[in-house]
C-alpha positions in Angstrom: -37.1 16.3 20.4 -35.0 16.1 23.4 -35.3 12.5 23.6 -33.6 12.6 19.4 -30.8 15.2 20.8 -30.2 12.7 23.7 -29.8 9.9 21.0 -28.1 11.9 18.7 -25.2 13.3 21.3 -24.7 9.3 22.0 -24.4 8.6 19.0 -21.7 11.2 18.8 -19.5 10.4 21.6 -19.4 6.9 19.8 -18.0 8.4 17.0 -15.2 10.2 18.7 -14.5 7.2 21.1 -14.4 5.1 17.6 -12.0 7.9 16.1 -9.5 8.0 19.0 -9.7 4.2 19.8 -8.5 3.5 15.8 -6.0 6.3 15.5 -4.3 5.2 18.8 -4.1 1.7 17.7 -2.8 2.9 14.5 -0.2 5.1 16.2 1.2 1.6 18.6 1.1 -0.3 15.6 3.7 2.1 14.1 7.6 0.9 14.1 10.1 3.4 16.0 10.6 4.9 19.0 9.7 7.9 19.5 11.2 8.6 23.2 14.2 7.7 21.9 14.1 10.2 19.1 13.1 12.4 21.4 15.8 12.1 23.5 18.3 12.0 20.8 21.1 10.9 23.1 23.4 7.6 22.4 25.5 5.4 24.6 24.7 3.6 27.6 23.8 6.9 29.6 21.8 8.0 26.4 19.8 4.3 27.5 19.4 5.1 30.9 17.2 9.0 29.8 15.7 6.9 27.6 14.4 4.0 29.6 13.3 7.1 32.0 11.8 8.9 30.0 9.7 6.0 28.8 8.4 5.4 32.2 7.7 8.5 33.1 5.2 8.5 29.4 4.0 5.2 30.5 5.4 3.6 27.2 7.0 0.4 29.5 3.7 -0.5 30.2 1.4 -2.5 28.3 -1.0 -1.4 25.4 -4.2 -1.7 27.3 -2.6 0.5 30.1 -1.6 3.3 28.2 -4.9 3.0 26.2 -6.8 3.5 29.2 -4.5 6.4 30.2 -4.6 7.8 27.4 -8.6 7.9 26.9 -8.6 9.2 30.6 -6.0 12.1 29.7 -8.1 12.8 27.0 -11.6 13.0 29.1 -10.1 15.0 31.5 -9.1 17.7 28.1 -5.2 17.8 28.4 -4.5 14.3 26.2 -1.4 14.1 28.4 2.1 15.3 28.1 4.2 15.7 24.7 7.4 13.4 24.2 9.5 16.0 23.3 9.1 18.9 25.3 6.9 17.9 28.2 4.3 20.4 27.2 0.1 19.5 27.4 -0.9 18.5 24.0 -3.7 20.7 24.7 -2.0 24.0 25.4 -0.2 22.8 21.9 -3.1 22.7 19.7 -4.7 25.4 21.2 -2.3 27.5 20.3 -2.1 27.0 16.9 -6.0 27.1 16.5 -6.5 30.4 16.1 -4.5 30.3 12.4 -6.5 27.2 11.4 -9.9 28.7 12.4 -9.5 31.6 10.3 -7.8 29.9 7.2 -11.4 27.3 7.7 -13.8 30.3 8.3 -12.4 32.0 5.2 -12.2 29.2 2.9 -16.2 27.8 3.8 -17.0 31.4 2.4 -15.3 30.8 -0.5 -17.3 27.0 -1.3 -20.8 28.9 -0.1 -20.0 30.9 -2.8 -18.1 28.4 -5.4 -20.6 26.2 -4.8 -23.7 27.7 -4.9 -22.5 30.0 -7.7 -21.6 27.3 -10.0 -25.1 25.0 -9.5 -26.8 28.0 -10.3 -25.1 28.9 -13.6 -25.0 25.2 -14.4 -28.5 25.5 -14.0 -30.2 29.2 -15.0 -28.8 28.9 -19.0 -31.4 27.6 -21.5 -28.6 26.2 -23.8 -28.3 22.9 -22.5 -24.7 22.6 -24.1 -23.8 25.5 -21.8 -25.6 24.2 -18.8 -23.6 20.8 -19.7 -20.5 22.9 -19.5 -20.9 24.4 -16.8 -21.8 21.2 -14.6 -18.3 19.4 -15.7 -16.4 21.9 -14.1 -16.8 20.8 -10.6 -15.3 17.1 -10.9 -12.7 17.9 -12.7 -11.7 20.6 -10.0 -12.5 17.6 -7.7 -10.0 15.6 -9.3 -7.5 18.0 -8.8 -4.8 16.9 -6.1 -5.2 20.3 -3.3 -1.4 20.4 -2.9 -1.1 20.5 -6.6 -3.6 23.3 -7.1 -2.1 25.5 -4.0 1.5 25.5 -5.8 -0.8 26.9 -9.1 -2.3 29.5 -7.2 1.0 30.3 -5.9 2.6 30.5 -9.3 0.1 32.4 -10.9 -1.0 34.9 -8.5 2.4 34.9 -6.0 5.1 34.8 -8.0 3.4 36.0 -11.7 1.4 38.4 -10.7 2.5 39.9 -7.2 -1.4 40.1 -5.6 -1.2 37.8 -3.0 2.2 37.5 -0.7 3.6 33.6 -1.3 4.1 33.1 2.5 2.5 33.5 5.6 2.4 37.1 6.9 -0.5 36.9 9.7 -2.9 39.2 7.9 -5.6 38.8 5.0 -3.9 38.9 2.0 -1.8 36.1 3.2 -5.5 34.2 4.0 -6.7 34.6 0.8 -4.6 32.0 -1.9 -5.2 28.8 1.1 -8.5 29.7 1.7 -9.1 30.1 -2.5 -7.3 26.2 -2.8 -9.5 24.8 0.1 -12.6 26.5 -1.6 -12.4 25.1 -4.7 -12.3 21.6 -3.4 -14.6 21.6 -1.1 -17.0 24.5 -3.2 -16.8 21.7 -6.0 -18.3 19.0 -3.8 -21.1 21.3 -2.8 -21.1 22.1 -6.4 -22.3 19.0 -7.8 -24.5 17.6 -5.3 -26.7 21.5 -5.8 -26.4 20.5 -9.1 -28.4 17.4 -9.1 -30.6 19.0 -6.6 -31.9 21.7 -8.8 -32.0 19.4 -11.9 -34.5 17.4 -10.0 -36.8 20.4 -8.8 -36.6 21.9 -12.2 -38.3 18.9 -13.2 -40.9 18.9 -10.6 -44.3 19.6 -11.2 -44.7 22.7 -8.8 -41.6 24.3 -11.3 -44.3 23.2 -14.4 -46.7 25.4 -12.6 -45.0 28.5 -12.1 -43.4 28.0 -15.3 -47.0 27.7 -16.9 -48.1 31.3 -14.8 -44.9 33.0 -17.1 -42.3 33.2 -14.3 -38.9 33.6 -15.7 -36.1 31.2 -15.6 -34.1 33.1 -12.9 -37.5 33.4 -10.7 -37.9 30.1 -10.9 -34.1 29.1 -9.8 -34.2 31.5 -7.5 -37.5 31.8 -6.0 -38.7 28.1 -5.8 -36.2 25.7 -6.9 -33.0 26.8 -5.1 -34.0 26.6 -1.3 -35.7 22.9 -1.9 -32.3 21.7 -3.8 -30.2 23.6 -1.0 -30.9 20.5 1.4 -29.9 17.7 0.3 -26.0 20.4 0.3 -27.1 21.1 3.6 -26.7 17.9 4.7 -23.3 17.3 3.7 -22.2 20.0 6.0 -20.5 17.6 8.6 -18.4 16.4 5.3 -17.7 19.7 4.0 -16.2 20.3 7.4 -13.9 17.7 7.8 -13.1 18.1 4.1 -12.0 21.8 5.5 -10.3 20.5 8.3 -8.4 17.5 6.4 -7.2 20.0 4.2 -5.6 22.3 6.0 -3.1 19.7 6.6 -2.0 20.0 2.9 -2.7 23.7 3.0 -0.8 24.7 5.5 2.3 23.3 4.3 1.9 24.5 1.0 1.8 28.0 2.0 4.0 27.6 5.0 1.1 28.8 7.8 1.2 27.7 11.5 -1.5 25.7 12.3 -3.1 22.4 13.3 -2.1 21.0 9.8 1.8 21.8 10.3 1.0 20.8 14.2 -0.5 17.7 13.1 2.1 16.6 10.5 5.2 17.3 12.8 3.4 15.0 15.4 3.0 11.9 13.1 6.7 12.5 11.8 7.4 12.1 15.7 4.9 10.1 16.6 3.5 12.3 19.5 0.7 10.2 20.0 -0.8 13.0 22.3 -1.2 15.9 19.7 -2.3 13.5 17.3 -4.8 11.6 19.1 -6.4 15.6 20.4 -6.6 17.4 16.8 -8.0 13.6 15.9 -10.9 14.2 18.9 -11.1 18.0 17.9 -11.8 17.1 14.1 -14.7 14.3 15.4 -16.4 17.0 18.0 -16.6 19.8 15.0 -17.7 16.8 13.1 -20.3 15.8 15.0 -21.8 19.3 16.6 -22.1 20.7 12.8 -24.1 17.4 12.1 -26.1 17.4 15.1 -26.9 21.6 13.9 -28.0 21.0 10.8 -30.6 18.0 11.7 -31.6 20.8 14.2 -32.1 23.2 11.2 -33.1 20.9 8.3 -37.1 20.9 9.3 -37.0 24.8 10.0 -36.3 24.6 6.1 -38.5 22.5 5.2 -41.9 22.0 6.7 -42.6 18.9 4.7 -40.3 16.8 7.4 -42.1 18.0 10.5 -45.9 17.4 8.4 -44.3 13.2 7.4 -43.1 12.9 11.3 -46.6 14.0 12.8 -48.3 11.9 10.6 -45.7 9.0 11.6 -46.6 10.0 14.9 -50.4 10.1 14.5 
């Protein structure tokens, strides 16, 4: 076991090394300058703040350079210094955190419950029409552009109905509508893949059996079938995450809240490679820590991995 966590972990700082190395060649390869739009002075002592300003960042020198300082500015946890306002990238993104953390933690409740609501009653009715129903629902909601969906949300339940406040007002009821779109996109995911899951144990022999001993439908969703078909969801968890994460981006806008979606989109628009590149190495740690967990939890679920490993082993 500690020899598959050691492996594991590496495995994991390549990921992140892969994810900043491409986002910061992405973010060179980009046309403009962004010292000089952060500045915002013209004329020729406008040039000289500039050209200072651009040594000070590094920027004069050449790509492997500030790559290198750059990857040790972000091992060391501060990513360097913003372009604008001379700030730690860190201290930005760590301050705007807190909003995203509770609009994420909010809207996984919401796809537990979207998604394993909707496999099960795609699932527990004996009308197969109905069950066929049912399971359509989830790619269409797939389908469904997020910024497109938050604006309905908005409409309907902002501005025609009056429950939920349009804007951001730092309490619940203000939570609820972003949390509700990123739900349903990510709940829809989780959706379909329980969906297949419990088609496939419904079908299994050990469901024959307790269907034969005259347990009901429900008791056999719920008492055999469920738990087996909850694994292979399970193990999307690192994707449902980012998909969380990735959204708030859209989210955020669309509902005006602070947070590392509005942090991150004002940094591309002004290229501050910094923030970018440490919400890019936040998103791949959460990324790969929820992966690493649930390999960590997946045989306390089910025996049957640890029984094929020991005889692997044996």
């Amino acid at each position: 076991m500690a020899g598959y966590i050691l492996r594991r972990v590496g495995f994991g700082l390549f990921i992140v090394w892969a994810a900043f190395t491409i986002v910061f060649g992405i973010l060179y390869l980009l046309p403009g300058d962004p010292v000089a739009a952060a500045v915002g002075a013209s004329g020729v002592g406008s040039e000289a703040a500039i050209e200072q300003r651009r040594e000070e960042l590094g920027f004069n020198r050449p790509w492997y350079e500030q790559y290198f300082s750059a990857l040790v500015a972000a091992i060391t946890g501060g990513f360097g210094r913003t372009i604008a306002t001379n700030e730690v990238a860190l201290d930005v993104i760590l301050r705007a955190l807190p909003n995203t953390l509770q609009l994420a933690g909010l809207a996984l409740v919401f796809t537990v419950v979207i998604g394993v609501g909707v496999a099960v009653l795609a699932t527990l009715p004996r009308a197969g029409w109905l069950r066929r129903l049912i399971a359509g629902l989830p790619p269409v909601a797939v389908a469904i552009p997020t910024f497109w969906l938050g604006i309905v949300l908005l409409q309907v339940f902002s501005f025609g109905l009056g429950w939920f406040p349009a804007f951001d007002r730092n309490d619940f009821p203000s939570l609820v509508l972003p949390a509700l779109t990123l739900g349903i996109a990510t709940g829809s995911y989780l959706a379909q893949v329980l969906t297949a899951g419990l088609r496939t144990e419904m079908a299994s022999p050990y469901i024959e059996q307790v269907r034969a001993k005259g347990a009901s439908r429900s008791r056999q969703v719920f008492g055999h079938a469920l738990r087996n078909a909850a694994l292979p969801g399970l193990n999307i968890a690192g994707v449902l995450v980012g998909g969380l994460v990735g959204g708030t981006v859209v989210t955020e806008t669309v509902f005006s809240r602070d947070g590392l979606g509005r942090v991150m989109i004002d940094a591309v628009n002004k290229q501050e490679t910094p923030i970018v590149l440490g919400v890019v190495v936040l998103a791949a740690v959460t990324f790969v820590i929820v992966t690493l967990l649930v390999d960590l939890i997946t045989p306390l679920i089910d025996r049957r991995i640890v029984v094929r490993a020991q005889r692997a082993s044996a």
